[in-house]
C-alpha positions, 0 to 999 in steps of 0.5 A: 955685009951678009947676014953670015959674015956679020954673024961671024966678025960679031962672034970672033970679036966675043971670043977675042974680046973674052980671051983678052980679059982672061989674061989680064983678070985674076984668075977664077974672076970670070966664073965669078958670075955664076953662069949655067954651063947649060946653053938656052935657045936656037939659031944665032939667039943662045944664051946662058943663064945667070939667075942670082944676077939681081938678087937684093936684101929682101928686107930692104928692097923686096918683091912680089911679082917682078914685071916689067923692065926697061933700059934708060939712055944711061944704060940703067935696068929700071923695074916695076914690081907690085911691091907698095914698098918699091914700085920701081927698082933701078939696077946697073948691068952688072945687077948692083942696085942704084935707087928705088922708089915707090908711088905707093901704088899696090898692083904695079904692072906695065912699064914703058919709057919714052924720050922727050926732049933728052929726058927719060920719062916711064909710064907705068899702069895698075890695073888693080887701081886703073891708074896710068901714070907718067912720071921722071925716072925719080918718081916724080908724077907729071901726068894722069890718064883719066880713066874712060868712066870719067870721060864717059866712054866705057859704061858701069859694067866695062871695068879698066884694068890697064896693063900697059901703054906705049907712046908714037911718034907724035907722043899719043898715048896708047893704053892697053886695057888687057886685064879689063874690057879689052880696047886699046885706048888713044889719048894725046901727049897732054892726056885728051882722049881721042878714041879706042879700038879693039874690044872683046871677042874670041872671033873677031880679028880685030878684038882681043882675049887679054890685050895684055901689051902694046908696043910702037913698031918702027921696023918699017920707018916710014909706016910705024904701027902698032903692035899689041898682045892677044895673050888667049888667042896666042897672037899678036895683032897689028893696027895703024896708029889711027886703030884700023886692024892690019894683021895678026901672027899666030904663037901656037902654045905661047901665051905671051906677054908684051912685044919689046923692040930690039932692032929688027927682033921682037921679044916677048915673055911666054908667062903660061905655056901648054902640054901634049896633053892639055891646050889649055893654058897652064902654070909654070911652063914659061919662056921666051920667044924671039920673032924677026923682021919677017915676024917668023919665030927663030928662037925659044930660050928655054922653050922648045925650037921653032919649026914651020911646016911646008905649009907655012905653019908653026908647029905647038911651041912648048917649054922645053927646060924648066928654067922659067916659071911664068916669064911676064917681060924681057929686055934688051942690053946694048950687048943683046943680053936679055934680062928676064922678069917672072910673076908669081916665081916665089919672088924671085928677083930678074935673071939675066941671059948672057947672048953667046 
């Protein structure tokens, strides 16, 4: 089936499918969901914007900083947030909340979830700590990280902040220490570390400027790779499992946060944006970008719409509605919803983006 005519049967069975609810729900129920008339993004990735989707009593279950979520085998959102009194909040679709729990940790960031014999287990970073933890979706903590002082491969003056990790396909560990000194650190599924790449350079190809996330790409099925953030460098870059450096995909104005797999999509929050005026990186000018298989940009949800020249270059991408604050994550429903989480947003809980 082409491109165009899945487009096509995908929106009609939308539209037959809302205007069968619309007849059989009280009428007003649909509005019910508070959604901006206004529609974001470009090309086939359009969305409407609900942004009291996963309001909580902030006296029962407050935040700080929402930063990272993730989607379980049974369809639950679950969030890290650097709250002490909740690290982890765990939402159904429709923004009902279904548990918390904290590890007690002060500065949690990084989120990722990996399957294991039909079990869901997360493992979650603070960087404030230099803590890396896989834990049950209930809490419970199953393995450390030792940090690489203990282990005797970083000297006193490298700091680990570790922002995130992702785990391949024969359960290493990848940590990305993007708020320290900037390697990509490979440890085994039972926690052995086995060696790191990467490091600190504005130059250097293979070495980053805030290694902020890293993610396992399986697109290519028979050669799974790694991608990871290079947030000052406005890049993303490409390594073998083994370390070794591929390639690099320049986002020019986009500050971005971690690479999330959907598909044949990768998505990633733009915490901090640019100006015509000013390049360098500045406050509340987030969005989110949207790359497909191709690693081509092909939609700016509250940014401005991706246009390459003749060249083959991507024109400065910059916000274009002030939606968005610093988008530090998204994440993929099964119905291509995104759900967006926000630091430093004056605490406000994730928004969801209704796909159209």
């Amino acid at each position: 089936m082409s491109e165009k005519k899945d487009t096509s049967r995908r929106s009609f069975i939308k539209k037959t499918a809302l205007a069968g609810l619309a007849t059989s729900m009280p009428f007003g129920i649909i509005k019910s969901a508070n959604l901006n008339e206004e529609i974001i993004g470009h090309g086939d990735f359009r969305y409407r914007v609900e942004k009291g989707w996963g309001d909580l009593d902030r006296n029962k279950t407050p935040v700080n900083n929402c930063h990272e979520m993730v989607m379980d085998s049974q369809g639950r959102l679950i969030m890290v947030t650097d709250h002490a009194k909740n690290n982890v909040i765990i939402y159904d679709k429709s923004g009902k909340l279904i548990d918390s729990w904290t590890l007690g940790f002060k500065g949690t960031h990084g989120l990722s979830i990996h399957n294991e014999g039909g079990e869901d287990y997360l493992y979650i970073t603070d960087p404030g700590a230099g803590k890396v933890a896989k834990t049950t979706t209930n809490g419970r903590i199953v393995l450390t990280l030792d940090s690489p002082h203990k282990i005797g491969e970083y000297g006193q003056y490298n700091p680990f902040r570790p922002t995130e990790t992702a785990v391949g396909p024969n359960g290493d560990i990848y940590v990305a220490d993007g708020y320290g000194s900037q390697y990509i650190l490979q440890y085994s599924s039972k926690g052995e570390f086995i060696r790191k790449f990467g490091g600190d350079s504005f130059l250097q190809p293979s070495k980053f400027k805030q290694a902020h996330g890293v993610a396992l790409d399986t697109r290519d099925t028979d050669n799974p790779t790694l991608i990871c953030s290079a947030r000052i460098k406005n890049q993303f870059k490409r390594f073998s499992l083994d370390g070794e450096f591929i390639e690099d995909y320049y986002l020019p104005g986009a500050f971005i946060s971690r690479p999330v797999f959907d598909g044949d999509n990768l998505y990633s929050g733009v915490c901090f944006g640019m100006t015509n005026e000013n390049y360098n990186m500045q406050l509340n000018l987030g969005f989110v970008t949207i790359l497909d298989k191709n690693n081509k940009v092909v939609s700016n949800p509250g940014g401005t719409k991706p246009v390459y020249k003749a060249n083959g270059k991507l024109e400065m991408m910059r916000q274009d509605k002030p939606i968005f604050k610093h988008c530090h994550d998204v994440c993929v429903d099964n119905d291509k919803n995104l759900y967006v989480c926000q630091w430093n947003a004056n605490k406000l809980y994730p928004y969801k983006l209704h796909r159209v």
